[in-house]
N, C-alpha and C positions, 0 to 999 in steps of 0.2 A: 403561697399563691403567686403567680407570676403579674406582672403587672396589667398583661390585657388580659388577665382573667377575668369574666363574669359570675358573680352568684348571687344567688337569690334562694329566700325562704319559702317552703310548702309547709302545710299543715301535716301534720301524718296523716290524714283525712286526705287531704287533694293528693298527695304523693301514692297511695294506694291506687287513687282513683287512675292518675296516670300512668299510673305502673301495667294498672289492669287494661286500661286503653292501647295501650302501648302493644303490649302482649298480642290482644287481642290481632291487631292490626297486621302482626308481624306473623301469627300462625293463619292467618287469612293470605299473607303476601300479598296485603295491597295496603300496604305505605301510601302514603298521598305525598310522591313525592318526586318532581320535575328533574331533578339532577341526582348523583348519585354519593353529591356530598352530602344532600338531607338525609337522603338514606341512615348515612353512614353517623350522620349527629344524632339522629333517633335511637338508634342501634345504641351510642355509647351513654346516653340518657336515660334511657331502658337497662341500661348492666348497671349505671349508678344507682339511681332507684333500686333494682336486688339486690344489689350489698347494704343498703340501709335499711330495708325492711325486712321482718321475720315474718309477717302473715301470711305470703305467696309460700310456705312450706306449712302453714296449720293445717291441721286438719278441720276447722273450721273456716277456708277462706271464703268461700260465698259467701257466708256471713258477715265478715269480717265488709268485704265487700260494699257488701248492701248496706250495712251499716257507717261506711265511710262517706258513701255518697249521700244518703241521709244528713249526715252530717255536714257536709260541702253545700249542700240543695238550703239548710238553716241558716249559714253563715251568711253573715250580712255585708 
């Protein structure tokens, strides 16, 4: 990791949840977003997220889904 790199931990639970948010936003095409560097940090936040998760290809993801955010909505 280089030195001005950032990271930070998600649950598999909130990494879903953003993954799905994310998603959602971008086949809507309305990003909330003022410049077109946010754009562009969403975009590469949304492709990490799909290489780390296998649910967005179940055949059960609504569930998977709804289940995650359940999860998110308990955590304290």
């Amino acid at each position: 990791m280089a030195d001005d790199d950032v990271s930070f931990r998600l649950s598999k639970a909130e990494s879903l949840v953003l993954f799905e948010w994310l998603a959602k936003l971008d086949s809507l095409d309305s990003l909330p977003c003022e410049h077109p560097a946010e754009e562009k940090v969403l975009w590469r936040l949304q492709a990490q997220l799909e290489k780390a998760l296998v649910e967005p290809l179940a055949p059960n993801y609504n569930e998977a889904i709804a289940e995650a955010r359940c999860r998110v909505m308990e955590d304290k």
